[in-house]
C-alpha positions in Angstrom: -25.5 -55.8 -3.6 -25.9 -59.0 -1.1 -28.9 -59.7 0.1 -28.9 -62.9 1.6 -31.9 -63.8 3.7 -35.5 -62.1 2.2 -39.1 -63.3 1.8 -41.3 -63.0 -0.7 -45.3 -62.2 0.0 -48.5 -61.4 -1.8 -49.9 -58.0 -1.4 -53.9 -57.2 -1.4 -53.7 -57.5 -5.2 -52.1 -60.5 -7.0 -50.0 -57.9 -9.1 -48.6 -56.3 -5.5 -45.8 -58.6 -3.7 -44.0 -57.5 -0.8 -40.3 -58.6 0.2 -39.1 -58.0 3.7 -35.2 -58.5 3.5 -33.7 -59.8 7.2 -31.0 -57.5 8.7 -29.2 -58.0 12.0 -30.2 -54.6 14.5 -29.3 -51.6 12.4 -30.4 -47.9 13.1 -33.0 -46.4 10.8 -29.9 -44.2 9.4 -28.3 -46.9 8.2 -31.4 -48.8 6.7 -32.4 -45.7 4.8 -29.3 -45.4 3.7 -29.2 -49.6 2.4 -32.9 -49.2 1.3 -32.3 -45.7 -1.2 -29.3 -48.1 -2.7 -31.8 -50.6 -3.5 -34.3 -48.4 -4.8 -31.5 -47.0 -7.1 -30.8 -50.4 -8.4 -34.7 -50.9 -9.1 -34.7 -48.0 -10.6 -32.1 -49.3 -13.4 -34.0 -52.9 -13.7 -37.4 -52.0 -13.3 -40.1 -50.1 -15.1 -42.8 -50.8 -12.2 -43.7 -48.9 -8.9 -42.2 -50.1 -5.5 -42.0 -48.3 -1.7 -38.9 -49.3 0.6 -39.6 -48.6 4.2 -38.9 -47.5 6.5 -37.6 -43.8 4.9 -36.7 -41.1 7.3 -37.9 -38.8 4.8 -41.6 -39.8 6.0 -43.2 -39.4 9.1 -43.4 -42.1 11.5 -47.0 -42.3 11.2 -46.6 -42.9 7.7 -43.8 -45.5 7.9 -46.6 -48.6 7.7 -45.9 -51.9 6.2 -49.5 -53.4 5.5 -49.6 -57.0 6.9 -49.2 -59.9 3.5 -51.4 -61.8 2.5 -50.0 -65.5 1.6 -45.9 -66.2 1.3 -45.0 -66.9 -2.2 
């Protein structure tokens, strides 16, 4: 996977980080469908928790990104 343009951020905790990866205008069809590969690649790498958003399997209301905290 390519990912190209991304930036890393501190969360509320020093342990949390959040990365918002720069697309050109997709729909949200096609981002959940890029985000689930990602999460499917983390899942083989990583042993830790992470949330992609926006999912279309939650409700909009629930489709928050909390503001960071510091760039990293």
């Amino acid at each position: 996977m390519k990912i190209t343009k991304y930036h890393i951020y501190q969360g509320k905790d020093e342990e949390k980080v959040r990365v918002f990866i720069e697309v050109d205008n997709i729909s949200l069809e096609e981002a959940d469908k890029k985000l689930k590969e990602i999460s499917n690649n983390l899942t083989q790498k990583l042993s830790k928790k992470w949330k992609c958003l926006p999912l279309l399997s939650l409700p909009e209301a629930y489709n928050i990104v909390t503001l960071p905290y510091k760039e990293l």
